[in-house]
C-alpha positions in Angstrom: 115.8 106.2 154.0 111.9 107.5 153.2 113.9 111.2 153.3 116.6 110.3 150.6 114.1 108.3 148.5 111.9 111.8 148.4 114.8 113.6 147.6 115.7 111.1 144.5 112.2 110.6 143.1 112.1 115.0 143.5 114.9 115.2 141.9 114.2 112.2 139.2 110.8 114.5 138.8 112.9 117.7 137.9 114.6 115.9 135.4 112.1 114.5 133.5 110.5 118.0 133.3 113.6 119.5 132.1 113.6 116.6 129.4 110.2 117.3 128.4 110.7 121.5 128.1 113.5 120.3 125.2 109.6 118.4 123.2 110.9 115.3 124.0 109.0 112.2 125.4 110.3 109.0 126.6 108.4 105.6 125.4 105.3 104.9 127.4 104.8 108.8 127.8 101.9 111.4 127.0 102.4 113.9 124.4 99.1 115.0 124.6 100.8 117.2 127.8 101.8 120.4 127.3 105.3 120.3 127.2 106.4 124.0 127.2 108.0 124.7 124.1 107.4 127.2 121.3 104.6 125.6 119.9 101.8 123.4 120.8 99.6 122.6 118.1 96.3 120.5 118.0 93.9 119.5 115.2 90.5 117.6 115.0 89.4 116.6 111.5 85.5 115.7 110.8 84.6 113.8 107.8 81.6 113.3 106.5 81.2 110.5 103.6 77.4 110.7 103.5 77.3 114.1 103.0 81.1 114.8 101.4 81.6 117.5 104.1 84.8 117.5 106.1 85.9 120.7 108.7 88.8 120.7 110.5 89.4 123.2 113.8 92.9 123.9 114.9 94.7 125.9 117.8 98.6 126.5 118.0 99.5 127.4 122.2 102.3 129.8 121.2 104.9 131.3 123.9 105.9 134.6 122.4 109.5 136.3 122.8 108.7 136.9 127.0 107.6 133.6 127.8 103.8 134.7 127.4 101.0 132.6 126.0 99.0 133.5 123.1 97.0 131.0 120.6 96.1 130.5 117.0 92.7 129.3 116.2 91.8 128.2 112.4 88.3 126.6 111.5 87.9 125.4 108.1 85.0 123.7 105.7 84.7 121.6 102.5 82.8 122.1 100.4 82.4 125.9 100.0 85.0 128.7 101.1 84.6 128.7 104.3 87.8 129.8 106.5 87.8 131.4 109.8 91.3 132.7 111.4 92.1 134.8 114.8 94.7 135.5 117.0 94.0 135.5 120.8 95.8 137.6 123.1 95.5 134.7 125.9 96.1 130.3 125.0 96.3 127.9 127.6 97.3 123.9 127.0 97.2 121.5 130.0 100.8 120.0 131.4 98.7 117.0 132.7 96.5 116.4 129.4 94.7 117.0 126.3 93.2 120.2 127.5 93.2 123.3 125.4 91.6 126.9 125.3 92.1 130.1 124.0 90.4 133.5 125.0 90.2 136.8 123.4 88.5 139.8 125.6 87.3 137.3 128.0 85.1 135.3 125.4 86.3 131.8 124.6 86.5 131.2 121.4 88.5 127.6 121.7 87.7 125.1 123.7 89.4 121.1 123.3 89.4 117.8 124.7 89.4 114.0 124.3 85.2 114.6 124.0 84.1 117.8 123.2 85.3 120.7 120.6 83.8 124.6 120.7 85.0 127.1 118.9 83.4 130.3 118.6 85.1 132.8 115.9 81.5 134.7 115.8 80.5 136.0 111.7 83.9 133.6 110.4 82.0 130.2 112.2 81.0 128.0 115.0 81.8 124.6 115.7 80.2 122.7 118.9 81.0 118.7 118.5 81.2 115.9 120.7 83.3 112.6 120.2 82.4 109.2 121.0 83.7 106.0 120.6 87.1 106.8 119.8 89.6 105.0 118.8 92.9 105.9 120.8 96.6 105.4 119.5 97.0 104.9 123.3 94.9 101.5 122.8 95.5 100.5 119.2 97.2 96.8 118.7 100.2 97.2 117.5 101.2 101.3 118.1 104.1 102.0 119.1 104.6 103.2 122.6 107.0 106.0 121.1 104.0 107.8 119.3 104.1 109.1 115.6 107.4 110.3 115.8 108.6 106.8 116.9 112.2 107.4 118.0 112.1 111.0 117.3 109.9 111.5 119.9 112.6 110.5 122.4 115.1 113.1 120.6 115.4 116.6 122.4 114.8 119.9 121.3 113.8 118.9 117.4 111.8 121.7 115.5 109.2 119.5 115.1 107.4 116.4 116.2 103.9 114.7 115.7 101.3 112.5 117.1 97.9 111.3 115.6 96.7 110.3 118.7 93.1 110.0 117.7 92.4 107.2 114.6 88.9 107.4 114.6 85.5 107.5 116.6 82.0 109.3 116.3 81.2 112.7 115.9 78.2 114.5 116.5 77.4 118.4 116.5 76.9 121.4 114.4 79.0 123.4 112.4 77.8 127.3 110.9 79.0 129.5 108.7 77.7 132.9 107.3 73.6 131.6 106.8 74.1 128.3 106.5 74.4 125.5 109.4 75.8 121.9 108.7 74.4 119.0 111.6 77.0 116.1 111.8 75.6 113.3 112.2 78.0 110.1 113.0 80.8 111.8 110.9 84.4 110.3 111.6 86.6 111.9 113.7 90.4 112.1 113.5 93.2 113.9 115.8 96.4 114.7 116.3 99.6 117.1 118.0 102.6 118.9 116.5 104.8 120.8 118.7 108.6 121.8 118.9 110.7 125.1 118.9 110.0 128.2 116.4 110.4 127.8 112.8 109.2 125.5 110.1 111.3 123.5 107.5 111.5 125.2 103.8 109.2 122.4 103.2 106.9 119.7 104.8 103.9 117.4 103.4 101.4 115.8 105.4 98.1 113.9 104.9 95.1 112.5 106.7 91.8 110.2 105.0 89.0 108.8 106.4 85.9 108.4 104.3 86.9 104.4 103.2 84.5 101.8 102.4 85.9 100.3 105.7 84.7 102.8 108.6 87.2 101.6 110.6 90.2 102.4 108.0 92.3 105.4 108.6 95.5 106.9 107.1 97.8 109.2 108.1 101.4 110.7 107.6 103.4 114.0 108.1 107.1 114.4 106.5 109.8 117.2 106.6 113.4 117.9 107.6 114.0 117.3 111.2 116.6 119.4 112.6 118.4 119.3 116.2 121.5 121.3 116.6 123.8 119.8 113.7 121.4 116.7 113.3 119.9 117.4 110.0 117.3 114.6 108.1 114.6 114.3 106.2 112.0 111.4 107.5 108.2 110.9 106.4 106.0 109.0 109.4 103.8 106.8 107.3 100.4 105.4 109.8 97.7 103.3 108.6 94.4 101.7 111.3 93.5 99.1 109.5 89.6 97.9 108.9 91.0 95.1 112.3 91.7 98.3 114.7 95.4 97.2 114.4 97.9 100.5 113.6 100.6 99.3 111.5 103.6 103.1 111.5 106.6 103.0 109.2 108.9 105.7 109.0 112.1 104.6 111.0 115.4 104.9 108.5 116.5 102.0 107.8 114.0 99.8 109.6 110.7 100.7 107.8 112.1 103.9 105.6 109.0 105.7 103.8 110.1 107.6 100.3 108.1 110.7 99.6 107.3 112.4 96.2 105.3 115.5 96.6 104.0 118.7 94.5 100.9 121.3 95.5 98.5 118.5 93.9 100.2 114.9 94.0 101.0 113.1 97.2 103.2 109.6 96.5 104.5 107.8 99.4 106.3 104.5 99.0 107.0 102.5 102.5 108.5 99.1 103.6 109.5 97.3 106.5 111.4 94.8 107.5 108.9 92.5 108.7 107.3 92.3 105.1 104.8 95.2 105.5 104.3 97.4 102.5 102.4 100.7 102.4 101.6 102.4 99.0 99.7 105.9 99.0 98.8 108.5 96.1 96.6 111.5 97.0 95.6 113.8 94.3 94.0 117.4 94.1 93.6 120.6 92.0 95.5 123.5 93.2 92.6 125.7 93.3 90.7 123.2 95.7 93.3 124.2 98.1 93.0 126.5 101.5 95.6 128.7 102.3 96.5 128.1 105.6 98.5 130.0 108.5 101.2 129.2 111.0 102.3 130.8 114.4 105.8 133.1 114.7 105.7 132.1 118.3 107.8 135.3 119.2 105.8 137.7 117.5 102.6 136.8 118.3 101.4 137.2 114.7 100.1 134.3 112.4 101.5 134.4 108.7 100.7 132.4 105.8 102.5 128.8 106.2 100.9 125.7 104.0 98.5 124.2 100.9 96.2 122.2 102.2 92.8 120.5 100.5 90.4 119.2 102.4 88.2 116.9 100.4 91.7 115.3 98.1 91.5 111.7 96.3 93.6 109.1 98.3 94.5 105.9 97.6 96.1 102.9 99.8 97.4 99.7 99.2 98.5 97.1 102.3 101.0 94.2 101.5 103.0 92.1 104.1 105.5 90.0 102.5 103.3 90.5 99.1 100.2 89.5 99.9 97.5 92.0 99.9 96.0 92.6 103.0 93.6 95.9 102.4 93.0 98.6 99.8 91.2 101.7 99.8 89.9 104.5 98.2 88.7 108.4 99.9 87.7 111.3 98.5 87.7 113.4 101.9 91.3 113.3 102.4 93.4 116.2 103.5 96.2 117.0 101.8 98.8 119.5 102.4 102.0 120.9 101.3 103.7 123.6 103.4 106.3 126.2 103.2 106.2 129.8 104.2 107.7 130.8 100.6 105.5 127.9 98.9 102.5 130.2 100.5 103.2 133.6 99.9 103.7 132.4 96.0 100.2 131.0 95.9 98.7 134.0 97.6 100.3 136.3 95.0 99.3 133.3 92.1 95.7 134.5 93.6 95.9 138.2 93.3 96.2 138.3 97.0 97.7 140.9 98.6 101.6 139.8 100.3 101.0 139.5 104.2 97.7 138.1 104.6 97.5 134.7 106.6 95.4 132.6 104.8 92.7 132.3 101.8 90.1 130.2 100.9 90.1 128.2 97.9 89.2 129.6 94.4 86.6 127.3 93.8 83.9 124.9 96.3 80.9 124.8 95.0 78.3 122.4 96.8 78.6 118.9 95.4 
């Protein structure tokens, strides 16, 4: 019997690895895991509201056209025009956690968990932060045990999924950049994974705040057309940690359905659910606040100009279940972006930038 159980629970193994090479997770899983697809991306954003400084480092684990690794690494500053890019020839992402690197020549120049972030991009910036106290989407009341993709997350092979799987928590370090160097002291810290197979949408929007009256308070939500074979949608993931610690998610059609209106300097979203719960959200920015940032071609190991995003936006947030108010707030370090491939080459040309360059920094950023 001990022989045939082995042989089921090996083969029950091989199976749910299979499942998770399509991006898919089933509820209760990890998606912090490398799953082995296209595209692995992660992202920590540091906000600052005593100062009004937010950064934001990013790496994409790409797997190019013969199954080899490579990585993207992005580091980013508001204010100021700060924006540091590379490609590494070598990425590596962990299949049993968050763990996350990326090497170019044998120097590191990524390196990411739960608690610490370095990155090393030399004359473009240096980042070296530790996080405490965080607060996990893995142990916030009320998350949903399907992540931020809710039941997305359990669809295989989608182009895209995503996971905030970091709310909040403490963040201490240093960031520098050409002569200047920035100490962050008890900033807020906020994370999250995207993954999926090569390609993006014509157009997606996503957005992130901390910064609120409330330290605790946190917003996010990432929107887009999901594809899958013939399975074709457009769905907006709508989360918000209230000032309590409880996460309250909409974004399920039909269920709790989030409407999105969305240009390169307004952000509306408009959420219900059927348990009462309202969400109402309006970020706002000037177009020439914005970054100009990249995204991976997996296959050809080359970055290219992908998305809009501001760093230091206005957002605004209202709470209601069953019409009773139950928190507002206001940021002015949120993130804002609005992506598209063709969306970005137009603003690099609005910029007198020359066609194939990955990324830019904003037009203006002065110190505030």
């Amino acid at each position: 019997m001990s022989r045939l159980s082995d042989r089921a629970s090996a083969a029950a193994g091989r199976l749910h690895a299979a499942y998770r090479r399509t991006g898919a997770d089933l509820p209760g899983g990890d998606p912090l895991r490398a799953h082995g697809v296209a595209m692995e991306g992660y992202f920590w954003r540091f906000s600052d509201a005593a100062t009004g400084r937010a950064v934001i480092a990013l790496i994409g684990v790409n797997r190019d056209a013969r199954g080899e690794s490579w990585a993207l690494v992005g580091l980013g500053a508001w204010p100021g025009r700060s924006l540091g890019l590379a490609v590494a020839p070598t990425g590596w992402a962990s299949p049993s956690g968050l763990q996350v690197r990326a090497d170019d020549e044998g120097r590191r120049i990524f390196r990411g968990d739960e608690r610490r972030i370095e990155v090393d991009l030399g004359a473009q910036g240096r980042l070296a932060v530790e996080v405490s106290d965080p607060l996990l989407w893995s142990a916030a009341p009320g998350r949903s045990l399907l992540g931020g993709s809710s039941i997305f997350q359990a669809v295989p092979a989608l182009n895209q999924y995503w996971h905030p799987w970091l709310l909040g928590g403490r963040a201490s370090g240093t960031f520098e950049f050409a002569d200047e160097t920035w100490e962050l002291r008890d900033a807020q810290v906020y994370g999250e994974k995207n993954w999926g197979a090569e390609g993006f949408p014509d157009s997606w929007w996503w957005g992130q705040a901390q910064g609120f009256a409330e330290r605790r308070a946190c917003v996010a939500f990432a929107g887009g057309q999901v594809t899958a074979g013939p399975l074709r949608t457009e769905v907006t993931a709508l989360v918000v940690a209230l000032p309590d610690g409880s996460v309250l998610r909409l974004g399920n059609p039909g269920v709790s359905p989030v409407r999105a209106r969305v240009s390169d300097e307004l952000w509306e979203l408009s959420g219900r659910s059927v348990r009462g719960w309202t969400v109402e959200v309006q970020g706002r920015a000037p177009l020439g606040d914005a970054h100009v940032l990249p995204v991976p071609l997996p296959s050809e190991r080359r970055m290219t100009a992908g998305a809009i995003e501001h760093l230091a936006g206005e957002l605004d947030v209202v709470v209601r279940q069953r019409g009773t108010l139950i928190w507002e707030g206001a940021s002015g370090l949120a993130g804002l972006e609005h992506g598209g491939l063709a969306r970005a080459e137009a603003e690099l040309r609005r910029r007198g930038i020359p066609t194939g360059a990955p990324g830019a920094s904003p037009l203006s950023g002065s110190e505030p």
